[in-house]
SENUTI-21073 format. One line per 4 residues: their letters; for each residue x, y, z of N, C-alpha, C, O. Coordinates in pm, whole numbers, plus 32768, in hexadecimal, padded with zeros to 4 digits. Layout:
% SENUTI-21073
a) X Y Z X Y Z X Y Z X Y Z ~ ...
This chain:
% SENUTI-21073
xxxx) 4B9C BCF7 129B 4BE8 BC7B 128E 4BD1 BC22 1306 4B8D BBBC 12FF ~ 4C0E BC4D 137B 4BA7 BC02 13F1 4B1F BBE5 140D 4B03 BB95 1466 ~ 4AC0 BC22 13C6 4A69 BBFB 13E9 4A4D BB81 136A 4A11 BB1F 1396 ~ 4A70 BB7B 12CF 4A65 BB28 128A 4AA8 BA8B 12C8 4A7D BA1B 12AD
xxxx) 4B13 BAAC 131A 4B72 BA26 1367 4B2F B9FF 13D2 4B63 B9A2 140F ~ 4ACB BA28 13FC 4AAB BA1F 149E 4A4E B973 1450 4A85 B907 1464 ~ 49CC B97A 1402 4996 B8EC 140D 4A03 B877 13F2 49E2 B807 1418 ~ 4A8E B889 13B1 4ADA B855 1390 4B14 B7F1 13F4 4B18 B776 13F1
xxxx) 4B58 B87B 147E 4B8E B85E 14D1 4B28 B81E 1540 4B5F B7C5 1581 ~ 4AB9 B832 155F 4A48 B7CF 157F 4A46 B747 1561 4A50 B6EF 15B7 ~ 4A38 B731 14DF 4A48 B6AE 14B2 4AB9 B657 14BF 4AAE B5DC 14C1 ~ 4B26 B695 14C8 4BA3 B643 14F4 4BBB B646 1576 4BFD B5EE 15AE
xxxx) 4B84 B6B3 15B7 4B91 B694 1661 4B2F B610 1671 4B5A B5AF 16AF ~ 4AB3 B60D 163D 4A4A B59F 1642 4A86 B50D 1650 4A82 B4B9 16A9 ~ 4AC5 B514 15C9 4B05 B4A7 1593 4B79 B44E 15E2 4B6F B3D6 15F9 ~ 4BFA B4AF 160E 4C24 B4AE 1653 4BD7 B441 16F1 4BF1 B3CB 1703
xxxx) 4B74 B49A 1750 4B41 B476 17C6 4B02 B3E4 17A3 4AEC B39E 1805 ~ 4AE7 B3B4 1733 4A9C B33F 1717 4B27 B2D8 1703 4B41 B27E 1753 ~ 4B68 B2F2 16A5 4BE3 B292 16A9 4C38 B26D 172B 4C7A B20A 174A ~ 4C1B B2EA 176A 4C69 B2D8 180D 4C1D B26A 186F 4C4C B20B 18AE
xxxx) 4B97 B29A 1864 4AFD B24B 18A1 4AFE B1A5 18A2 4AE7 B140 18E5 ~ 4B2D B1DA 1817 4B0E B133 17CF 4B95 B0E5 1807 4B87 B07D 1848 ~ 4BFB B10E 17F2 4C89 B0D0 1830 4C89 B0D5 18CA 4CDC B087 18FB ~ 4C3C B123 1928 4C0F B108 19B6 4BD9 B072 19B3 4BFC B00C 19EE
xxxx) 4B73 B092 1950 4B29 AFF3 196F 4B3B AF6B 1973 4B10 AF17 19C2 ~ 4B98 AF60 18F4 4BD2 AF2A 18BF 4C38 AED0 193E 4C43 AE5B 1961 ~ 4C72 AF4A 1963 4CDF AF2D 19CF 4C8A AEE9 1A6C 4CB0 AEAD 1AD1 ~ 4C20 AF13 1A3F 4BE6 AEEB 1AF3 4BD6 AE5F 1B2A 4B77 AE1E 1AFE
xxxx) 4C22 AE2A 1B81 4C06 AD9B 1B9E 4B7E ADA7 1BBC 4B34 AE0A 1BC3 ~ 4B64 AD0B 1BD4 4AF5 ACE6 1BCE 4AD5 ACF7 1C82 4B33 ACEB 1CD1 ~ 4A3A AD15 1CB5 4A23 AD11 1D55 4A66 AC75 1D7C 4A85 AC16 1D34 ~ 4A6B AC8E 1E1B 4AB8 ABFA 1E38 4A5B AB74 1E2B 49ED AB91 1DFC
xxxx) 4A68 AB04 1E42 4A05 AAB0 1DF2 49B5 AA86 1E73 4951 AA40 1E60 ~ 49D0 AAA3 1EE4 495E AA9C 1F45 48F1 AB05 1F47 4892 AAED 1F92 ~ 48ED ABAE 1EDE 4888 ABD9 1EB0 484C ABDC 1E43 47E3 AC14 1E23 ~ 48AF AB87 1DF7 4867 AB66 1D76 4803 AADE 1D91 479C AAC7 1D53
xxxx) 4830 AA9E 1DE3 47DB AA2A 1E20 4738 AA7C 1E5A 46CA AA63 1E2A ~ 4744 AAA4 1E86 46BA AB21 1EEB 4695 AB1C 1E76 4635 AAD4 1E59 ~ 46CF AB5A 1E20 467D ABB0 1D89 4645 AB52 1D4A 45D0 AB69 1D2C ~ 4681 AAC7 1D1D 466B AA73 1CBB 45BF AA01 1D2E 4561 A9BF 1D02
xxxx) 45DD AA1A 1D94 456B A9A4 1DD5 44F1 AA28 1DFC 44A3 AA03 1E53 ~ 44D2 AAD3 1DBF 4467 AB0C 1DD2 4422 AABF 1D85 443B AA92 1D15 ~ 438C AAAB 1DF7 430F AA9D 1D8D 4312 AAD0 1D26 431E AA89 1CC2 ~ 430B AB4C 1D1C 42D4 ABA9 1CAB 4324 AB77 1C2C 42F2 AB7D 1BBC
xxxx) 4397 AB4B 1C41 43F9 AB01 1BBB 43D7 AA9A 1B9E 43F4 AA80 1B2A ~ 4399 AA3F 1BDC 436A A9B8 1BE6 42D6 A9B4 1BAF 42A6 A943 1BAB ~ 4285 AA1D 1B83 41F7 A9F4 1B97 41F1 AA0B 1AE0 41E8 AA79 1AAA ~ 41F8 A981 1A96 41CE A9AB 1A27 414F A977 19E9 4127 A915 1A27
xxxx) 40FE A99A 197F 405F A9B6 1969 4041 A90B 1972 407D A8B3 1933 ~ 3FFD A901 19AE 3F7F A86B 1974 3F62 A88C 18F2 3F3C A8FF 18DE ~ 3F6D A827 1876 3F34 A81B 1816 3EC7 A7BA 1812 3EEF A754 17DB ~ 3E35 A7B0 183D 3DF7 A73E 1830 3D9F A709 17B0 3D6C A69A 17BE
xxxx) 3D8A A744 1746 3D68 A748 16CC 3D6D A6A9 1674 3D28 A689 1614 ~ 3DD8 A657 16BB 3E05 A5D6 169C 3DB8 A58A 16FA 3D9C A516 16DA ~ 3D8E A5BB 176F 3D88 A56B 17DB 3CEC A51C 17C0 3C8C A559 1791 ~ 3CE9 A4B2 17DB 3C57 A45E 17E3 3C0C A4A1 1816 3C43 A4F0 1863
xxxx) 3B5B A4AF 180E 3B18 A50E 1857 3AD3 A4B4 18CD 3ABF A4DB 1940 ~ 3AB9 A44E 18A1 3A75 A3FB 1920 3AB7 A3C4 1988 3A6B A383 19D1 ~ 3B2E A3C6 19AC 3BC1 A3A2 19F4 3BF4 A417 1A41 3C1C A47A 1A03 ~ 3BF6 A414 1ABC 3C2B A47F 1AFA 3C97 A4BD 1AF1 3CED A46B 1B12
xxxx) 3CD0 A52F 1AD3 3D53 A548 1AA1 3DC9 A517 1AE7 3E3C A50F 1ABB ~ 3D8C A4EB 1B88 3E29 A4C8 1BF5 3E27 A43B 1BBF 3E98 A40A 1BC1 ~ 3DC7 A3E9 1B8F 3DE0 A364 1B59 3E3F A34A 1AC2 3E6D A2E5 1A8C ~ 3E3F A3AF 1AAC 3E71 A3A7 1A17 3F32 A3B2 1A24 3F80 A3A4 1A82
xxxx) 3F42 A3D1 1995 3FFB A411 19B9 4018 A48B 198C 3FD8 A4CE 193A ~ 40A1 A4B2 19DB 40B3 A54D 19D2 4122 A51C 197B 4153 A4B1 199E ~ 415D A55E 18FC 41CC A588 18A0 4208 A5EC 18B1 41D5 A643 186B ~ 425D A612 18E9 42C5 A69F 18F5 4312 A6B2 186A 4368 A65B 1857
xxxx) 4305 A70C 180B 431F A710 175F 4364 A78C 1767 432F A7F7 1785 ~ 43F1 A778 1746 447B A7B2 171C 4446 A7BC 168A 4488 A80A 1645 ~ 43D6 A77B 1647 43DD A764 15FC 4334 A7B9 15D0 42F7 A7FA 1625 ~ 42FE A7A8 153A 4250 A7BE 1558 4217 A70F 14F0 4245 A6CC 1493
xxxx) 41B3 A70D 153C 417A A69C 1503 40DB A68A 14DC 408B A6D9 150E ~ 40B5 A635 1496 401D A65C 145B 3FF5 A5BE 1478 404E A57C 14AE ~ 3F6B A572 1457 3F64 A4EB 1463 3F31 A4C0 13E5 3F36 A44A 13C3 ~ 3EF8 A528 1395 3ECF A505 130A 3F1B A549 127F 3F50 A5B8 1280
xxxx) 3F19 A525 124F 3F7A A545 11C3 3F41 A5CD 11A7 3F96 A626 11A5 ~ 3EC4 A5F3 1190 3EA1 A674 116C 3E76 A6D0 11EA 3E37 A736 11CE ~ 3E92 A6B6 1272 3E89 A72A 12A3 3EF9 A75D 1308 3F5A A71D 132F ~ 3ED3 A7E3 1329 3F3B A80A 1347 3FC6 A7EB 13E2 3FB2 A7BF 1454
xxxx) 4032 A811 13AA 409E A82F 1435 407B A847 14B4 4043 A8AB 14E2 ~ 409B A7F0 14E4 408B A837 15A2 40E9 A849 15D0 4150 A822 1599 ~ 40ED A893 1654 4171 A892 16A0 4140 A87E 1752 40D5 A857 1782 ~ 41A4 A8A2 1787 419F A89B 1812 4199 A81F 1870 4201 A7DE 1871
xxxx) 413D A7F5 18B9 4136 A776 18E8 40C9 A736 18BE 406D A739 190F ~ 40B0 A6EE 183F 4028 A6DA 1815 401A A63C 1877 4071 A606 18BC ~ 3FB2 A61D 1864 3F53 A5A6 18C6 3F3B A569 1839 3F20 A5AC 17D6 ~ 3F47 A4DA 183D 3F65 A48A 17D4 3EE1 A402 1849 3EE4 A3E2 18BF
xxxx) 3E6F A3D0 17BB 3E33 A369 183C 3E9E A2CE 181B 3EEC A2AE 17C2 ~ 3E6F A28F 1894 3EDF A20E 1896 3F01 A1A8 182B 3F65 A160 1829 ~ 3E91 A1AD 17C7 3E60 A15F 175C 3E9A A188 16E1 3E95 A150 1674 ~ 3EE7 A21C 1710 3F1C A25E 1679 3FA7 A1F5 1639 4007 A1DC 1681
xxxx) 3F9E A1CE 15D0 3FF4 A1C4 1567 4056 A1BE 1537 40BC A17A 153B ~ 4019 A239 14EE 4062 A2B1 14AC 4067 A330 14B3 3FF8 A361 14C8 ~ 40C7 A383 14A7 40D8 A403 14B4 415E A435 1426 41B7 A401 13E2 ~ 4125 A4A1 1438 419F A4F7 13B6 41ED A57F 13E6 41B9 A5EB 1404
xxxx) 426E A55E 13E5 42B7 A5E6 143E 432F A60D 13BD 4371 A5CE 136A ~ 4314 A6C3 13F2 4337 A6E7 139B 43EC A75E 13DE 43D2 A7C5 141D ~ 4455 A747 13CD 449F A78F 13E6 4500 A80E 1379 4573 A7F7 1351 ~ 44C2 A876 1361 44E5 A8A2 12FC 44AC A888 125E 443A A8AE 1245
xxxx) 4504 A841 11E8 44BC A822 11A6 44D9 A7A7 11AF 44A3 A763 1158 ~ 453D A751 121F 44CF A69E 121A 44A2 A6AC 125E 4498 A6F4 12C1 ~ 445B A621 1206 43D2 A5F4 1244 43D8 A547 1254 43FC A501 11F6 ~ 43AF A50F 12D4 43B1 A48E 12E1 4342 A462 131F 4314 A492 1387
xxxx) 430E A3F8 12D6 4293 A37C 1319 42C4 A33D 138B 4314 A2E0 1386 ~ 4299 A369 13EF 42C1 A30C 14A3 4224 A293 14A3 41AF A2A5 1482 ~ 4268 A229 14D6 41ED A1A9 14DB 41F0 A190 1571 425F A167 1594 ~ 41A3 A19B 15C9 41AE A17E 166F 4184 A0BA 1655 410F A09A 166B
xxxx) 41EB A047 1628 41BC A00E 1628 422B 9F8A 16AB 4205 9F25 16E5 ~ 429D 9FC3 16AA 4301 9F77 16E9 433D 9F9E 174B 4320 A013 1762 ~ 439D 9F64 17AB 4401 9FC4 17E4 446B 9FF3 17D8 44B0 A02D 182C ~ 4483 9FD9 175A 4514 A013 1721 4543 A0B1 173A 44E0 A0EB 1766
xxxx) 458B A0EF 1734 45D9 A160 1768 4613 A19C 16D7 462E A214 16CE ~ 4621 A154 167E 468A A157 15FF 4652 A1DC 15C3 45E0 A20A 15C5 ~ 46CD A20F 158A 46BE A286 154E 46B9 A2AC 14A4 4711 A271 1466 ~ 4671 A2F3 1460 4689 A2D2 13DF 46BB A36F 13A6 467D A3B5 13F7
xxxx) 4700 A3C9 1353 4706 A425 1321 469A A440 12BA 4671 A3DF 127A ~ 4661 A4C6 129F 460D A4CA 1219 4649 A542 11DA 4676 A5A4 1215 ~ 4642 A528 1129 466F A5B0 10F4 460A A5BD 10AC 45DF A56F 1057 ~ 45D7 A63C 10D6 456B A653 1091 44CC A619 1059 4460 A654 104F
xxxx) 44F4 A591 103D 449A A52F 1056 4459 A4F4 10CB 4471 A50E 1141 ~ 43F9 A498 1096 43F4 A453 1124 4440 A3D9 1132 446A A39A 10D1 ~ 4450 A3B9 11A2 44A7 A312 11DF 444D A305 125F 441A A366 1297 ~ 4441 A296 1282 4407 A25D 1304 4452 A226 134B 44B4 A1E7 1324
xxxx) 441E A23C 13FD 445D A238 146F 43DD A1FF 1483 436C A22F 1479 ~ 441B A15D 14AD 43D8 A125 154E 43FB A14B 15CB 446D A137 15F7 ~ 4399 A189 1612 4395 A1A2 1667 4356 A15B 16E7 4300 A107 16CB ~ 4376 A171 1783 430C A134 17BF 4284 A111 17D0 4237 A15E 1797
xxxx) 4255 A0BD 1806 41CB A098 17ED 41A3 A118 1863 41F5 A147 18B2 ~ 40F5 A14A 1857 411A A1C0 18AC 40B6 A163 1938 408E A0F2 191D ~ 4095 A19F 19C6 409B A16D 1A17 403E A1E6 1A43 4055 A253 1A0E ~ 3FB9 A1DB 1ABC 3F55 A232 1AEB 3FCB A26F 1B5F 402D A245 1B9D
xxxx) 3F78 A2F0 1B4D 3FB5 A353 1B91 406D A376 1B7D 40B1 A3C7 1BBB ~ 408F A329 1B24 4121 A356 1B15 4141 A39C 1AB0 411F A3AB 1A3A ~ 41BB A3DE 1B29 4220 A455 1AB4 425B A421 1A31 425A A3A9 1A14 ~ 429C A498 19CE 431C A450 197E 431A A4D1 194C 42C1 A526 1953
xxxx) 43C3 A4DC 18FA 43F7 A563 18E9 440C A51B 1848 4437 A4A9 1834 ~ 43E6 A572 17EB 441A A575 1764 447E A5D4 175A 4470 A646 1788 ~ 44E3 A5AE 1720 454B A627 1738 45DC A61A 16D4 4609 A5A7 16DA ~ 461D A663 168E 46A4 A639 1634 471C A610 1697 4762 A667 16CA
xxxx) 472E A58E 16AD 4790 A580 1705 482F A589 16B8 4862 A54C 165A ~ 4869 A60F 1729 48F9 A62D 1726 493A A5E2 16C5 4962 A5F4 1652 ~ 493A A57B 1722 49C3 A4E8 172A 49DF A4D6 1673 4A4E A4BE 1642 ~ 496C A4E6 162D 4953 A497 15C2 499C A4EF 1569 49A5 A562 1595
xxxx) 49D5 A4DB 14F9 4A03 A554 1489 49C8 A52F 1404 49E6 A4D6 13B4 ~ 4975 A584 1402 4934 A556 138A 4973 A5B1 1312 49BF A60D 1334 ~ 495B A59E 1297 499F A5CC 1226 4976 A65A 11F7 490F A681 122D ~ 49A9 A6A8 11A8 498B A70F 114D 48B5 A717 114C 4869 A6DB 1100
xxxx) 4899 A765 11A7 47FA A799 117E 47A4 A707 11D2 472E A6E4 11D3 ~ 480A A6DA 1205 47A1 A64B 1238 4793 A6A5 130B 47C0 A705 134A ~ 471B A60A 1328 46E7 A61E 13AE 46E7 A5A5 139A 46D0 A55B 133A ~ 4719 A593 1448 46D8 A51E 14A3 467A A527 14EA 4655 A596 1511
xxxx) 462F A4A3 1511 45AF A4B5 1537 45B5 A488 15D7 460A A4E0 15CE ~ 45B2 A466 163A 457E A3F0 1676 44C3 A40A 16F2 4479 A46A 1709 ~ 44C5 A3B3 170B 4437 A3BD 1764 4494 A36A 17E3 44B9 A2F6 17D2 ~ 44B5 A3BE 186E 44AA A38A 18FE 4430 A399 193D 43D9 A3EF 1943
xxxx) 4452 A2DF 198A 43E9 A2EE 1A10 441C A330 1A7A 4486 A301 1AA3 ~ 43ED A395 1AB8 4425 A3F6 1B0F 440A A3AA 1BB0 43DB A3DC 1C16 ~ 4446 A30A 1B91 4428 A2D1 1C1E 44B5 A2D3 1C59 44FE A323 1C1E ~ 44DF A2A4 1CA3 456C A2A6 1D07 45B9 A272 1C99 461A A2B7 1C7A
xxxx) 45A4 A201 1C53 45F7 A1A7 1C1E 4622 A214 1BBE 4698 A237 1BB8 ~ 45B6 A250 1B67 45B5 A2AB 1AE9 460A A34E 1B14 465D A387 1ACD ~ 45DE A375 1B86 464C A3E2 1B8C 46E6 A3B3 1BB8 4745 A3FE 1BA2 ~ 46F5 A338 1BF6 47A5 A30E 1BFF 47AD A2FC 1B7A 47EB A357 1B43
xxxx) 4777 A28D 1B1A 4795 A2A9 1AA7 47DE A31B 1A6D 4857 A30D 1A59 ~ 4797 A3A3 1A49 4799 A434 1A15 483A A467 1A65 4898 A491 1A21 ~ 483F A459 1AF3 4878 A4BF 1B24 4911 A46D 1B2F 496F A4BA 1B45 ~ 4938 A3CD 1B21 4999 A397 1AFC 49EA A3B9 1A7B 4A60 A3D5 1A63
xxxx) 496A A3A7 1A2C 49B4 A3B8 198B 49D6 A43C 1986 4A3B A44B 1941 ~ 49A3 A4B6 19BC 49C0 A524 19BD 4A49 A573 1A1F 4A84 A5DF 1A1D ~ 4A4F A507 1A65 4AEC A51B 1AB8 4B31 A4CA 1A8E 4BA7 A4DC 1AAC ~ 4B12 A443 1A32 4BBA A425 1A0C 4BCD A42B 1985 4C0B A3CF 1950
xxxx) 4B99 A4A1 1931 4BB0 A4AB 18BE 4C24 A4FA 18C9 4C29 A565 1906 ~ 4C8A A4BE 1887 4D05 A4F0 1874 4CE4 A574 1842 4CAA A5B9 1895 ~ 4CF8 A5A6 17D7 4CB3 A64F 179C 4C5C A672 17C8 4C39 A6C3 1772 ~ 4BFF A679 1828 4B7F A6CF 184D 4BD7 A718 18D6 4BFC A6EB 1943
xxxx) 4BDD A781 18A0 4BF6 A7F8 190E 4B88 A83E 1972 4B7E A843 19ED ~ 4B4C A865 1920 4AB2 A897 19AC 4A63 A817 19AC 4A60 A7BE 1957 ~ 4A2B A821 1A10 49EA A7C3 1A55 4957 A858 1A34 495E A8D0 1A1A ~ 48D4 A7E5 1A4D 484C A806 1A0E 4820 A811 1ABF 4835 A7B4 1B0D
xxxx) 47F2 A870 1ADA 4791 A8EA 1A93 47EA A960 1A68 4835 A993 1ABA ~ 47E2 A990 19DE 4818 A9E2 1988 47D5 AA81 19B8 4812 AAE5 1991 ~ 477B AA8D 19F6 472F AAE2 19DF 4716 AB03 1AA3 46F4 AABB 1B00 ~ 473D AB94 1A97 478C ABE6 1A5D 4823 AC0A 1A47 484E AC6D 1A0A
xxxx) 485E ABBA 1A78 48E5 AB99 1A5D 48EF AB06 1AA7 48A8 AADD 1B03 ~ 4969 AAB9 1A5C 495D AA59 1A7B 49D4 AA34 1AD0 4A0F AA9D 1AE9 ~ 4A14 A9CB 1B09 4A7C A97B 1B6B 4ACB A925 1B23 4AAC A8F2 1AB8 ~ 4B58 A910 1B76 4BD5 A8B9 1B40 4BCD A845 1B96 4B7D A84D 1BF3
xxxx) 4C11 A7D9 1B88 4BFD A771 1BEF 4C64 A798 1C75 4C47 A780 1CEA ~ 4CD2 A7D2 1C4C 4D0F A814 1CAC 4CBB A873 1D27 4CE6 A866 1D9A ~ 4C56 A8C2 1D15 4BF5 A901 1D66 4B97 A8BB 1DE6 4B5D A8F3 1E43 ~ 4BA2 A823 1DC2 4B5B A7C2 1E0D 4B94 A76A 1E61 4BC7 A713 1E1B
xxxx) 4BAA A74D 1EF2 4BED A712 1F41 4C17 A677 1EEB 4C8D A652 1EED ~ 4BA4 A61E 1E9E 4BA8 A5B1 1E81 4B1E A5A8 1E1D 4AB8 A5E9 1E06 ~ 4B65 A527 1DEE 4AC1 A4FD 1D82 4A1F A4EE 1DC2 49AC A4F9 1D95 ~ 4A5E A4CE 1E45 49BB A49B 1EC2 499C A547 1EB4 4939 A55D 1E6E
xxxx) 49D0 A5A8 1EDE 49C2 A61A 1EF1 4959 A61D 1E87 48E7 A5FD 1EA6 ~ 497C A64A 1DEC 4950 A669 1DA0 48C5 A627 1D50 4882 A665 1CFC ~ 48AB A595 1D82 4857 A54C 1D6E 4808 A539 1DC7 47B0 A4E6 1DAF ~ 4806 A57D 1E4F 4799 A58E 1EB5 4768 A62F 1EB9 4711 A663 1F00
xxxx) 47BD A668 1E56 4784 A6E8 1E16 46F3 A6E8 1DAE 467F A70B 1DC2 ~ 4732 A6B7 1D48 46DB A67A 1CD1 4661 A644 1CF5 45EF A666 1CD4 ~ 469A A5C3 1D5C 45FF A594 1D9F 459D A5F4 1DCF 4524 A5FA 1DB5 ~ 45FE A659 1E34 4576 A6C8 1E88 4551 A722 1DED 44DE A74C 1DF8
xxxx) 4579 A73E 1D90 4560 A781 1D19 44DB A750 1CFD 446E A782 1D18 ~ 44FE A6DE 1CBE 445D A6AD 1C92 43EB A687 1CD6 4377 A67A 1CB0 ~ 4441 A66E 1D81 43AE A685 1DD1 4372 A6FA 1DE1 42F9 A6ED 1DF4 ~ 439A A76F 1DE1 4375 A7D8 1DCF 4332 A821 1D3F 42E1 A87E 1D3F
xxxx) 4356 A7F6 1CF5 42E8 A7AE 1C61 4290 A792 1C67 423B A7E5 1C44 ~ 4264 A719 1C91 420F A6BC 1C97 41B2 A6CE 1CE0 4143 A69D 1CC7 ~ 41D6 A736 1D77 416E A78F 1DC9 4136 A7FD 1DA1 40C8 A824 1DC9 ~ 4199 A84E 1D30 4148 A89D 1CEE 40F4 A898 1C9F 40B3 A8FC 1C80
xxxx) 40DD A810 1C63 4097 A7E4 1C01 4021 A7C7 1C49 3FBE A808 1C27 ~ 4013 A76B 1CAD 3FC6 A71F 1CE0 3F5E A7A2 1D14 3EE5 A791 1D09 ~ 3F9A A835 1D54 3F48 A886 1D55 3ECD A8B8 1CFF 3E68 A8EF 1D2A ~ 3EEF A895 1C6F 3EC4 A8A9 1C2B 3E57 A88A 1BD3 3E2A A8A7 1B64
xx) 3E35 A81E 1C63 3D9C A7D6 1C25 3D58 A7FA 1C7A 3CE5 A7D2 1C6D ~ 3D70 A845 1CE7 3CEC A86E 1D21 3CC8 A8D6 1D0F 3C5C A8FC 1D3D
């Protein structure tokens, strides 16, 4: 009889140590946010792939633009998704980004900022005109609430003006509780002396981006 109970009692001791495990974790505050800061500005978190496949071939890649894609994007209707930081040349267009199952036509023809939702279909976003050697982040911004199965789109210029932009709307949104970078755990606005604090964070963020990238052409 004990020995028929013994895999029994195994399995519920198992069971048991995992539900306990899991409610440890659960319970664990988060590190304090001056080492989640260390953690969040490592290179190694910061360095994501060059996609150059889009990129012009006769144009040097530091002349062209870098796209940071929350999102994946293609430049022709029949080929495929990219991701990471693809290099877009200055002359591009059009582009097609895909979040889930929408999908939206971006036009680099203006400077508008405006945001459009897509369900499932496509909808088009003007976006900025793009500019040699400059950044921009495609990305679902917070702030926005889009409906049942929908995404927002937008394209930032990741210049001074473009990250106060991002990191304003993201501190005075009434409902947005964590503050971005999400990964690996994210921050309250309470955690941050002030808004300057947190937006001369962001700034060293994407300079540290943008150096990892730039490594990446030689």
């Amino acid at each position: 009889m004990r020995e028929k109970m013994t895999p029994h009692i195994i399995a519920v001791m198992a069971f048991v140590i995992f539900v306990v495990l899991g409610l440890a974790c659960a319970s664990t505050p988060p590190a304090p946010i001056e080492e989640r800061k260390a953690e969040w500005l490592k290179p190694e978190r910061n360095r994501i792939k060059l996609e150059r496949s889009m990129a012009a071939k006769n144009v040097p890649i530091a002349e062209q633009c870098f796209l940071y894609c929350d999102a994946q994007v293609k430049d022709k209707i029949f080929a495929s998704y990219k991701g990471g930081v693809v290099v877009l040349p200055v002359d591009t267009q059009r582009i097609w980004a895909k979040i889930g199952e929408a999908e939206m036509e971006i036009t680099f023809t203006g400077q508008s900022r405006s945001v459009l939702s897509a369900l499932g279909g496509q909808s088009n976003l003007q976006a900025p005109a793009l500019e040699s050697g400059q950044s921009y982040w495609l990305f679902d911004p917070p702030w926005v609430v889009s409906g049942y199965r929908q995404v927002s789109f937008m394209v930032l210029p990741l210049t001074e003006e473009g990250i106060e932009f991002y990191t304003r709307k993201m501190w005075d949104k009434e409902n947005n509780k964590y503050l971005w970078p999400y990964w690996p755990s994210s921050s309250t606005k309470d955690e941050w002396e002030s808004y300057e604090e947190y937006h001369d964070f962001i700034t060293k963020l994407w300079e540290v981006r943008k150096e990892e990238t730039l490594k990446q052409l030689n």
